[in-house]
C-alpha positions as CSV (number, residue, x, y, z in Angstrom):
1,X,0.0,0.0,0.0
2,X,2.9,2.3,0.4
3,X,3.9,2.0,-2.3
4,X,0.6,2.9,-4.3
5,X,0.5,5.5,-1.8
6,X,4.0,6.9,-3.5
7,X,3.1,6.4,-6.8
8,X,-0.3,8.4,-6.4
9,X,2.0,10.8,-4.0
10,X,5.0,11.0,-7.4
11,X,1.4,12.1,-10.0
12,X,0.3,14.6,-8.2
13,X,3.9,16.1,-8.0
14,X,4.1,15.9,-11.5
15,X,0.9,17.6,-12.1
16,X,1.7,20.1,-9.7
17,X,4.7,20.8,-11.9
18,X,2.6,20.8,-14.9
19,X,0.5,23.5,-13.6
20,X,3.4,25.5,-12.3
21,X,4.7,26.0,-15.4
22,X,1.2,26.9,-17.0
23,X,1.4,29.6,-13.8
24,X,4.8,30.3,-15.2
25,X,3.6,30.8,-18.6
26,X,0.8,33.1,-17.3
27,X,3.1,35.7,-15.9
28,X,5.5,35.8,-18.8
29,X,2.0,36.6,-21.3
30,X,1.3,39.5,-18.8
31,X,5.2,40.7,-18.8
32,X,4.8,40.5,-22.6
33,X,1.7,41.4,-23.3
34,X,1.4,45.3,-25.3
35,X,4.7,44.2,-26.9
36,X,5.0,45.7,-29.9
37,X,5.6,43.6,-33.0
38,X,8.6,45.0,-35.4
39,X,7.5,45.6,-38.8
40,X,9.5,46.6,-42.2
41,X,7.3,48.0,-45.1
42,X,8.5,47.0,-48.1
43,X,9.4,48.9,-51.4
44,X,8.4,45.7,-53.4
45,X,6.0,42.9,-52.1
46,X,7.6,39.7,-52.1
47,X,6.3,36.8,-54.4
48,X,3.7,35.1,-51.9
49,X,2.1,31.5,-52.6
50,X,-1.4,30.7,-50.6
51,X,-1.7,27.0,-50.0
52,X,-5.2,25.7,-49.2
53,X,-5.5,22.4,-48.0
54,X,-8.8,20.8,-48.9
55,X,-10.9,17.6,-47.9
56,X,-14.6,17.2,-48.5
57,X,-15.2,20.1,-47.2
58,X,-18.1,21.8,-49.3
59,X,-19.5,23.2,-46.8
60,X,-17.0,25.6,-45.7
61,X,-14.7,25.9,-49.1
62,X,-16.3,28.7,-51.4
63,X,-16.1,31.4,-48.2
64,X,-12.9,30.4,-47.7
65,X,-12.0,31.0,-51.5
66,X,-14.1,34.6,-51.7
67,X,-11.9,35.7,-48.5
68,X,-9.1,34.3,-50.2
69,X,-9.1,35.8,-53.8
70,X,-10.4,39.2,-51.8
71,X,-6.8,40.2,-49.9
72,X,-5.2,43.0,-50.8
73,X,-1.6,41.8,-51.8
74,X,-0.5,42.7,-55.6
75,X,-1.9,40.3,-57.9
76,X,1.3,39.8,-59.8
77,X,3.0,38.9,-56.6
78,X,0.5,36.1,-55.4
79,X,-0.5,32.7,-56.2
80,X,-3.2,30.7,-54.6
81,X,-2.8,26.7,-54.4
82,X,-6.2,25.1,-54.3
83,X,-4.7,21.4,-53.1
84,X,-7.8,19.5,-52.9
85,X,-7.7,15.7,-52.1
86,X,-11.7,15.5,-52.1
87,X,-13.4,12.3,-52.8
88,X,-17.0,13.8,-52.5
89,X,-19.0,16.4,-54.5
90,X,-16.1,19.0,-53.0
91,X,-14.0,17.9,-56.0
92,X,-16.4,19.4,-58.5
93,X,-17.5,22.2,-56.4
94,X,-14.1,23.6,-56.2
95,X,-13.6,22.8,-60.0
96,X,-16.2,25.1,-60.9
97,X,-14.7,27.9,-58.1
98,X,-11.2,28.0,-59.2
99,X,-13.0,28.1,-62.7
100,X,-14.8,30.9,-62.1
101,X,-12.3,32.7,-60.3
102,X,-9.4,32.2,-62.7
103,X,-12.0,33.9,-65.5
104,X,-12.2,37.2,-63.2
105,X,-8.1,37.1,-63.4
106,X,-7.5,35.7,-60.0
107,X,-4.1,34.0,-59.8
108,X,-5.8,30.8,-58.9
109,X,-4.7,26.9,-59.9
110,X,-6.3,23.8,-58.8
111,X,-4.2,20.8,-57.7
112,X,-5.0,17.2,-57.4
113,X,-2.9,14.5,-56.3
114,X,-2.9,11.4,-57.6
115,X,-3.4,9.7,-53.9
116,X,-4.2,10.8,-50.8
117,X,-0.4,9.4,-49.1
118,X,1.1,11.5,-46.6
119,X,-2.6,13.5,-46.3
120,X,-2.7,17.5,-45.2
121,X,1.4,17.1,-45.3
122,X,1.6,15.5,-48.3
123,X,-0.8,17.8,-50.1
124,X,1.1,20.7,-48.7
125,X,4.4,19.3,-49.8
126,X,3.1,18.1,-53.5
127,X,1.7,22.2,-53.5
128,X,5.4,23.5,-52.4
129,X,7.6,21.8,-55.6
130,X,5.4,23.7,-57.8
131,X,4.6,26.8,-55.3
132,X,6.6,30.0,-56.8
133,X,6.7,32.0,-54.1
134,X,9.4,33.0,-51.0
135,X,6.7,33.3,-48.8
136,X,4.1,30.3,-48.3
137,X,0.6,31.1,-46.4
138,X,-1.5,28.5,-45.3
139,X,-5.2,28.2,-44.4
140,X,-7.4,25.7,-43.7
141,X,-10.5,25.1,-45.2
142,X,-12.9,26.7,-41.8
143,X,-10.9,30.3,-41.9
144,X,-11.9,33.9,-43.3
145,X,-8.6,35.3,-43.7
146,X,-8.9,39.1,-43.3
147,X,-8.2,41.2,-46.2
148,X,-5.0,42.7,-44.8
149,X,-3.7,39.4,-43.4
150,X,-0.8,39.4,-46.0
151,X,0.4,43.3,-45.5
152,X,0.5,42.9,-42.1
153,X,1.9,39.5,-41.6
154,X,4.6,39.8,-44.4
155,X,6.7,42.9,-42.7
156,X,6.8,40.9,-39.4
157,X,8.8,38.1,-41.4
158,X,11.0,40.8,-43.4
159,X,12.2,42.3,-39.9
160,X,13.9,39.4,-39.2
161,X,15.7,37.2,-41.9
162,X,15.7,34.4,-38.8
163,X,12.2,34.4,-38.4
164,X,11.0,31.3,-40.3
165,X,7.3,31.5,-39.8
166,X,5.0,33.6,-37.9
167,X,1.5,32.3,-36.7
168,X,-2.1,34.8,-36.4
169,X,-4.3,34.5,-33.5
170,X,-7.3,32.5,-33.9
171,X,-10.3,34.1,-33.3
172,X,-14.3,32.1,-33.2
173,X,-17.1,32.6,-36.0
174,X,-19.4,30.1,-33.9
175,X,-18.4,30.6,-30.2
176,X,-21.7,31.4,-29.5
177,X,-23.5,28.4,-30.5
178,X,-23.9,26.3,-28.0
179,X,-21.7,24.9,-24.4
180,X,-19.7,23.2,-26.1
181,X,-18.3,25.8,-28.8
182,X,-17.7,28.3,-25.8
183,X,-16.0,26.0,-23.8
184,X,-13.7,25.2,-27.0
185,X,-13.2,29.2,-27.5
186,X,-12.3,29.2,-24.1
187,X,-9.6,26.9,-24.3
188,X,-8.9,28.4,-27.5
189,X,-8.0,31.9,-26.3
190,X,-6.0,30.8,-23.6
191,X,-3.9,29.2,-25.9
192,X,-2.8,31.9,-28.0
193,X,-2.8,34.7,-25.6
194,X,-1.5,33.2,-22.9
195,X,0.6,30.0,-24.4
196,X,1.7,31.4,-27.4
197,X,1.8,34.9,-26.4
198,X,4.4,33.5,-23.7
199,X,6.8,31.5,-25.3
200,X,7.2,34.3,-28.3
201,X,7.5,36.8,-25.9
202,X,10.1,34.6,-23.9
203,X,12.0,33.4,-27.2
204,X,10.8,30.1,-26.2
205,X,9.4,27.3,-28.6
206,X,6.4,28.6,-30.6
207,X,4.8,26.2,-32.5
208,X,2.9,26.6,-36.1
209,X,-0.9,26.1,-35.4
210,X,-1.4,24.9,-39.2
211,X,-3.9,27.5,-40.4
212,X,-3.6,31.4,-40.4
213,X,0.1,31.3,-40.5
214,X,3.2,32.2,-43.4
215,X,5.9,30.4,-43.6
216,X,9.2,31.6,-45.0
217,X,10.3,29.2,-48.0
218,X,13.4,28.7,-47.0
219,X,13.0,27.7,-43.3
220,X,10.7,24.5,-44.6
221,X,13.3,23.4,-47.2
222,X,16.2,24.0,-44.1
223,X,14.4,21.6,-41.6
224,X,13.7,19.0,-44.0
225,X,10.3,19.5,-45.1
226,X,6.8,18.8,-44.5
227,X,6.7,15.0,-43.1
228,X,3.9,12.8,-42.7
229,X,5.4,10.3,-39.7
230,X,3.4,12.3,-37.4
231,X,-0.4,13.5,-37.3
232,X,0.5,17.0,-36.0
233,X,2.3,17.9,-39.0
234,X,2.4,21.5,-38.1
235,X,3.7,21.3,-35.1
236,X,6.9,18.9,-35.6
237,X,7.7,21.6,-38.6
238,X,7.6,23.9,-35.9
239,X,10.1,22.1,-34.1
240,X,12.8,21.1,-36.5
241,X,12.8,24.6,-37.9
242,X,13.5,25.9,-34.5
243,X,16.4,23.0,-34.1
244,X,17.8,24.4,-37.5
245,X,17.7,27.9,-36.1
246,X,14.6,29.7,-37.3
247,X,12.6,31.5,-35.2
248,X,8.8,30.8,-34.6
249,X,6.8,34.6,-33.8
250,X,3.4,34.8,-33.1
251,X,1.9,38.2,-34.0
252,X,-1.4,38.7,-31.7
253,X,-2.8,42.1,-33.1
254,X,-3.5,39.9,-36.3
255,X,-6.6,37.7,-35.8
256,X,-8.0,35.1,-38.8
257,X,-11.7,33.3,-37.8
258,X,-12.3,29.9,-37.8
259,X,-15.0,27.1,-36.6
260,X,-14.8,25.3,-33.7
261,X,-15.8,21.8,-33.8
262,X,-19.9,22.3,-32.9
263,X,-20.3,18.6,-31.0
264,X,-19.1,16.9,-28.6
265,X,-17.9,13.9,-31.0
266,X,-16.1,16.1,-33.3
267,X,-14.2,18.0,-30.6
268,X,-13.3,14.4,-29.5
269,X,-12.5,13.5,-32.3
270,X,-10.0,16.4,-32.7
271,X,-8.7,15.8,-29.5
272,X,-7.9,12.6,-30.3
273,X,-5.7,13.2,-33.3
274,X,-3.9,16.3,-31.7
275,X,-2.9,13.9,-28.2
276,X,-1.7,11.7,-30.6
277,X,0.2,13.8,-32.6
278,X,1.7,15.7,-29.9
279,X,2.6,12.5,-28.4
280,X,4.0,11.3,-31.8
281,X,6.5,14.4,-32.0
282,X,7.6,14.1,-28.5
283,X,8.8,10.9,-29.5
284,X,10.2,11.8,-32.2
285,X,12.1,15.1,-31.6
286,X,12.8,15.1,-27.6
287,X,16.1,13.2,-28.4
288,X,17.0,15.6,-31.0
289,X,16.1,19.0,-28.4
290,X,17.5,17.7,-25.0
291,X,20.7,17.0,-27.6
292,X,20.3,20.3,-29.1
293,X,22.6,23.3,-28.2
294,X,19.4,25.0,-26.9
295,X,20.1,26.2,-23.1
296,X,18.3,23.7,-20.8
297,X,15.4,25.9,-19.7
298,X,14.3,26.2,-23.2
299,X,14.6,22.9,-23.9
300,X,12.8,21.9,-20.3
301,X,10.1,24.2,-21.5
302,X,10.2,22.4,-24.9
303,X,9.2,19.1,-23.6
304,X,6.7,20.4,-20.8
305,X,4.7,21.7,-24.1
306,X,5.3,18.7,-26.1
307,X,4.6,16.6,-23.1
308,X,1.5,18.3,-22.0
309,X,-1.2,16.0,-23.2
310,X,0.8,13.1,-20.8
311,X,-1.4,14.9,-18.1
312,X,-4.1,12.9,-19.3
313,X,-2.5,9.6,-19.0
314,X,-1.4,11.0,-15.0
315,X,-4.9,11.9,-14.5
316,X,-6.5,8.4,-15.0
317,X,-3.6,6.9,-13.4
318,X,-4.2,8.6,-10.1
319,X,-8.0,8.0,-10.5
320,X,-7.0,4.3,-10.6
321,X,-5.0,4.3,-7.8
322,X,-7.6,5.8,-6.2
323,X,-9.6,3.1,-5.6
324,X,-7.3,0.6,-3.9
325,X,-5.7,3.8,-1.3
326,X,-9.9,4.4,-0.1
327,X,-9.7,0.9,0.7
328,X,-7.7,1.4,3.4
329,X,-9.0,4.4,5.7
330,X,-5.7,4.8,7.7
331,X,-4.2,6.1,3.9
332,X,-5.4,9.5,3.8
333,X,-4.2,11.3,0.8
334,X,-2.9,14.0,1.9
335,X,-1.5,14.9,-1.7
336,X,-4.6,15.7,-3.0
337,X,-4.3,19.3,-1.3
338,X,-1.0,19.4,-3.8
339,X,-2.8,18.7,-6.7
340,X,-5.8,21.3,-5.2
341,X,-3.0,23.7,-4.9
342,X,-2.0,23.5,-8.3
343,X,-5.1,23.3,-10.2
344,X,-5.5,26.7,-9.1
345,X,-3.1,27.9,-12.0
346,X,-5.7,26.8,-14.6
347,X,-8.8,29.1,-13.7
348,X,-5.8,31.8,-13.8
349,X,-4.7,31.5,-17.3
350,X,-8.8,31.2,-18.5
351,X,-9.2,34.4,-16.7
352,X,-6.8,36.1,-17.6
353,X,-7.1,35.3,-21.3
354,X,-10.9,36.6,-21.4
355,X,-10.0,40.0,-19.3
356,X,-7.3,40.3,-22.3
357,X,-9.6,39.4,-25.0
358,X,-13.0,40.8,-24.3
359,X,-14.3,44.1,-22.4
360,X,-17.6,41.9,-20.7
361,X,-15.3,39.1,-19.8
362,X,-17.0,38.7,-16.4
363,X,-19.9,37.3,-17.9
364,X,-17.8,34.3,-19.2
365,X,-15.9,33.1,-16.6
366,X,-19.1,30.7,-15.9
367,X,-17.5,28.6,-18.9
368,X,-14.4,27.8,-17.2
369,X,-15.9,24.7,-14.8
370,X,-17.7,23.8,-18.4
371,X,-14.1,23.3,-19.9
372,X,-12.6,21.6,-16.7
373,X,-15.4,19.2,-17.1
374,X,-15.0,18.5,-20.6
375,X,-11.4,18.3,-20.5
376,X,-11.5,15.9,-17.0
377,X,-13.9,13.9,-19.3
378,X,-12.0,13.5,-22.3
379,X,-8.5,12.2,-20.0
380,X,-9.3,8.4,-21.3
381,X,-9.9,9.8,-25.1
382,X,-6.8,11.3,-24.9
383,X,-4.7,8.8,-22.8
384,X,-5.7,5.9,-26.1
385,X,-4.5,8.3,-28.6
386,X,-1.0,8.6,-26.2
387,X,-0.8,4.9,-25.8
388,X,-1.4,4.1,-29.4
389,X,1.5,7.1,-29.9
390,X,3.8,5.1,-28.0
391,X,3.2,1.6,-28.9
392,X,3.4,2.9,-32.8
393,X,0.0,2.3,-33.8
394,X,-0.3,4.0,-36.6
395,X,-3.5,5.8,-38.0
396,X,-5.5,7.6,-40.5
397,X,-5.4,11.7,-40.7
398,X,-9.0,12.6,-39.6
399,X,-10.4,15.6,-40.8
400,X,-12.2,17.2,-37.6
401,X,-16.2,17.5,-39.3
402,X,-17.1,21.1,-39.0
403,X,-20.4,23.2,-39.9
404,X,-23.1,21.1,-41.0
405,X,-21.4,17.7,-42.0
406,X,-21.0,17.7,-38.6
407,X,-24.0,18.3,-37.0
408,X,-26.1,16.3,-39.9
409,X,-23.5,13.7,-40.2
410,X,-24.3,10.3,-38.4
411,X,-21.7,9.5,-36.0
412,X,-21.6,6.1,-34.9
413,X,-21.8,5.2,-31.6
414,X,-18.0,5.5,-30.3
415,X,-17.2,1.9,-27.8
416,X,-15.1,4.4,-25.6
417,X,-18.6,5.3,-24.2
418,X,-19.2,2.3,-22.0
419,X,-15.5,2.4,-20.7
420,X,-16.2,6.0,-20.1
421,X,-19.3,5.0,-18.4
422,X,-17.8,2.4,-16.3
423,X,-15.2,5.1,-14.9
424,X,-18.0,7.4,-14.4
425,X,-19.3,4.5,-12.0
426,X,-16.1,4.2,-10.7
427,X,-15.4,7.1,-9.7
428,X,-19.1,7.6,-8.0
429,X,-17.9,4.3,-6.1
430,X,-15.1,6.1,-5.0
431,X,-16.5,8.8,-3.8
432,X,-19.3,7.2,-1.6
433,X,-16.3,5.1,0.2
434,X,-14.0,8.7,0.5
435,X,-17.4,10.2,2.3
436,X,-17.7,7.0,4.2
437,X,-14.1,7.7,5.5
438,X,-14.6,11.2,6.2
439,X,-12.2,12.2,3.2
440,X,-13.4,15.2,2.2
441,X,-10.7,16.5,0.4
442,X,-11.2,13.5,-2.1
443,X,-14.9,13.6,-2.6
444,X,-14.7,16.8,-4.9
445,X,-12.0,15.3,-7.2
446,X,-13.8,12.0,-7.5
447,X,-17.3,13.6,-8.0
448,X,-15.8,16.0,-11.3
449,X,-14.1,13.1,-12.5
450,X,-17.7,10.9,-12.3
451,X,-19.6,13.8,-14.1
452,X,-17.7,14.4,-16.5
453,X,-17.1,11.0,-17.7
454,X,-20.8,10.6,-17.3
455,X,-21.3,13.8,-20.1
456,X,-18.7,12.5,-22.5
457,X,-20.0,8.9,-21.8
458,X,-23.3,10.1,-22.6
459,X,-22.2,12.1,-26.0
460,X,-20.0,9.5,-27.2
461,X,-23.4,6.8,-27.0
462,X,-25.6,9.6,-27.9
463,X,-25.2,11.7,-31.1
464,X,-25.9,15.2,-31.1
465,X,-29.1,15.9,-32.1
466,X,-28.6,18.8,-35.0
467,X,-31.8,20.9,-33.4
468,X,-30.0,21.1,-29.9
469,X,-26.9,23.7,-31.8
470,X,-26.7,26.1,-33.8
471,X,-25.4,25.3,-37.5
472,X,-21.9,27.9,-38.3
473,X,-22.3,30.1,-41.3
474,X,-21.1,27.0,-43.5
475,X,-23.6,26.9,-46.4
476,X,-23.1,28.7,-49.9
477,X,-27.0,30.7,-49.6
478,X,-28.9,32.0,-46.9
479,X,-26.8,30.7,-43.7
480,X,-23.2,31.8,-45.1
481,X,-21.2,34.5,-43.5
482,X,-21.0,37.3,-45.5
483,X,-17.7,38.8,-45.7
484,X,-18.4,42.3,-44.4
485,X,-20.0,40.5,-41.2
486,X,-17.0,39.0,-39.8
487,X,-15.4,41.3,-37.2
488,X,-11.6,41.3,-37.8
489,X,-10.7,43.6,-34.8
490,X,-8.7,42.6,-32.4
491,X,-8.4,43.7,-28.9
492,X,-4.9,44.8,-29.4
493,X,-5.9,47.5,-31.7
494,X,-9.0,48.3,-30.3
C-alpha cells in the first residue's frame, strides 16, 4: 500500500509541476503582453504562394475562397494553391470555383494529387515543388482570412531574416453556438494569448498552429520539409525549424476566424488526433532538443509543451489508484491538497485570457468549470491516442467535421462510451467510500471526474441531435457569412 501511496504521492507532483509552469507561462504573457511587434514596409512585395489544404469540405470551401481571392496583396506577386484531395462532391464544387475565379483574373490553380499518401502534409508538400513564391501562407478550409492578413503578416517576417514563420491568433465565428463551442473558444483563447503569447515573448518554442500562418520558403526546405510520420504535421515543422535555427513569432494584433468543432464527437475527435500527434512528436524530436545546443530551460520548456497531453494519461492513473488507497481508511491522501494547490493555475490562465480578449469578460468566466469538465472527461480519449502514440499504432489523418457535416453527419456510436461510463461509475464508487471515511478532500476530485465521464459517456453513446446547436455560417446561400460580417478587430488595436 505504500507503495501505491508513493506512486499516487509521485502524479500529483508531476501535475503540480505541470501547472506551475502553465502559472509560469501566465506571468510571462502579462510581462509581454502590449509588446510591440517589429515591422518593415516593403518597397516591393515579395512573391507570396497561398496553399489551401482541402478535404470534403463543401460546406466551408467557397467562403474560404471569396476571402481568399479578396486580400489585398499585388496580384502579380501572389498565387493561390487550391490542393484538394476531395473524394466527394467537394472535387467538382471547387472545380467550378477555381474556374470561375481564374475567368475574373485571380491568380488561382487547382491541384489534385494522384493519392491521398502522406494526407494535409503530403498535399502541402506536392503544392510546395510547384509553389513560386518566397513566402508560403496556409489556411485551412474553416478560416476567413482578413483582407489585410498578408500586408500585415509579411513585414513581421521581413524584420527578421531568422524568423521562419509567424502564426495569427485564432479568433471564433461560432463561439456562440452552443456549451460546447464556448467551452472550445475558451480553451482556444488561452492558448494563444496566454501559451503562445508566452513562449514568443520569452523566445521560447512557438509552434505553427497549421492554419492562419506564413511560412518563409526557405526555413521548410532547411528543416527537412513537411513529413507525414506524425499526425500533427504542423507542429513537428515547428520544431525542426527551430532546431535548424529559425525563429517561430506569433503576431497577436493579427486575428483570422475559424470554426470550432460544434459537437461533442467532433471535438473528441479532434482531440484525439492532436494527443496523438503531440505524443508522436515528442517521440520523435525530444532526443533531437535535450541533444540540441538549446540552453536547458528552453529545452525543459520544450518538452513540458510537447509533453502536455501526458497529463491525461497521469490523470487516470491517479484515479486508478484511487480506488485501492480508499480501501484502506488509515491512507489518507494528503496529496490531494497538492494537486488542489495546483489546479489553481488553470482558472488563472482562462481568466486572464478573457480579461485580455473581451471588455464583458465577467460574464464568461461561468464557462471555465464547463471546460474543466469536458477536458477531466475527455482524460481516457486522450490517454488511447497517447498509448497508441507510443506503442506505434499507426492511423488515418482525420479531418475534424465542422459546420453542417457535422452536426447532420451520423456519427456512430464511439465503444469508448461504455469504458467511459464504467469510470464514471467508478469514480461515483469512489466517492461514496471517500465520504464513508470522512475524506473530504477527495470527494470533490472524484465527483468531477464521475460527471464528467458521465457527459462524455453520454455524447460519445448519444449523437448530437442537429436541433439542440446552432449550424456555423457554413452553407453557400442563406446561412453563409458574409464577408463584411466578420469582425476582424482585435483587442490589441482596439
Amino acid at each position: 500500500m505504500k507503495i501505491l501511496a508513493a506512486a499516487s504521492l509521485a502524479i500529483s507532483v508531476l501535475l503540480f509541476l505541470y501547472a506551475f509552469y502553465i502559472l509560469a507561462l501566465t506571468g510571462l504573457s502579462m510581462w509581454g503582453r502590449g509588446r510591440r511587434i517589429p515591422r518593415t514596409e516593403p518597397r516591393t512585395w515579395p512573391f507570396v504562394t497561398i496553399q489551401l489544404p482541402i478535404y470534403n469540405e463543401g460546406r466551408v470551401v467557397e467562403r474560404l475562397l471569396e476571402a481568399v481571392v479578396a486580400l489585398d496583396y499585388p496580384q502579380d506577386r501572389l498565387e493561390i494553391q487550391v490542393l484538394d484531395d476531395s473524394t466527394d462532391e467537394t472535387a467538382q464544387l471547387v472545380r467550378r470555383q477555381v474556374a470561375y475565379y481564374q475567368a475574373l483574373g485571380h491568380p488561382i490553380q487547382l491541384l489534385r494529387r494522384p493519392n491521398r499518401n502522406g494526407y494535409k502534409a503530403g498535399a502541402l508538400a506536392y503544392g510546395l515543388r510547384q509553389a513560386q513564391g518566397e513566402f508560403i501562407a496556409i489556411f485551412d478550409a474553416d478560416f476567413i482570412p482578413p483582407p489585410d492578413f498578408l500586408k500585415r503578416m509579411i513585414p513581421v517576417l521581413l524584420a527578421d531574416p531568422a524568423i521562419g514563420a509567424v502564426q495569427a491568433r485564432w479568433s471564433h465565428l461560432n463561439a456562440e453556438a452552443s456549451w460546447i463551442t464556448r467551452a472550445q473558444a475558451l480553451m482556444l483563447d488561452a492558448h494563444f494569448v496566454v501559451d503562445q503569447a508566452a513562449r514568443s515573448a520569452g523566445g521560447l518554442p512557438v509552434n505553427f498552429n497549421g492554419s492562419a500562418g506564413v511560412w518563409r520558403r526557405r526555413a521548410i526546405e532547411a528543416a527537412g520539409g513537411w513529413e507525414s510520420d506524425t499526425l500533427t504535421e504542423d507542429l513537428d515543422l515547428s520544431y525542426r525549424a527551430q532546431l535548424a535555427g529559425w525563429r517561430v513569432v506569433f503576431v497577436p494584433d493579427v486575428t483570422v476566424p475559424g470554426e470550432i468543432p460544434p459537437t461533442l464527437q467532433a471535438f473528441k475527435s479532434q482531440q484525439f488526433r492532436w494527443a496523438k500527434g503531440t505524443t508522436q512528436t515528442f517521440c520523435k524530436l525530444i532526443g533531437r532538443i535535450w541533444g540540441s545546443r538549446w540552453p536547458w530551460w528552453k529545452r525543459l520548456v520544450a518538452t513540458f509543451h510537447l509533453g502536455g497531453y501526458f497529463t491525461n494519461l497521469l490523470g487516470v492513473l491517479l484515479l486508478l489508484l484511487w480506488g485501492p488507497l480508499l480501501q484502506h481508511s488509515a491512507e489518507r491522501p494528503k496529496w490531494t491538497m497538492i494537486l488542489g494547490l495546483g489546479l489553481l493555475a488553470v482558472p488563472l490562465m482562462y481568466g486572464l485570457s478573457q480579461q485580455a480578449l473581451y471588455p464583458d469578460w465577467p460574464r464568461r468566466l461561468w464557462t471555465i468549470p464547463i471546460l474543466f469538465l469536458v477536458g477531466t472527461g475527455l482524460t481516457l480519449n486522450n490517454t488511447r491516442a497517447i498509448l497508441e502514440a507510443l506503442l506505434g499504432y499507426r492511423s488515418e489523418f482525420q479531418r475534424t467535421p465542422k459546420g453542417e457535416r457535422a452536426l447532420n453527419g451520423r456519427f456512430e456510436a464511439d465503444p469508448m462510451g461504455w469504458i467511459e461510463g464504467a469510470f464514471a461509475l467508478y469514480a461515483l464508487f469512489l466517492a461514496w467510500r471517500a465520504w464513508q471515511h470522512n475524506l473530504d478532500g477527495v470527494v470533490p476530485f472524484l465527483l468531477c471526474y464521475a460527471l464528467s465521464y458521465g457527459i462524455v459517456a453520454w455524447h460519445s453513446l448519444i449523437p448530437a441531435h442537429p436541433a439542440s446547436l446552432s449550424a456555423p455560417t457554413t452553407t453557400p446561400a442563406s446561412s453563409r457569412v458574409s464577408l463584411d460580417e466578420v469582425d476582424h478587430r482585435t483587442p490589441f488595436s482596439r
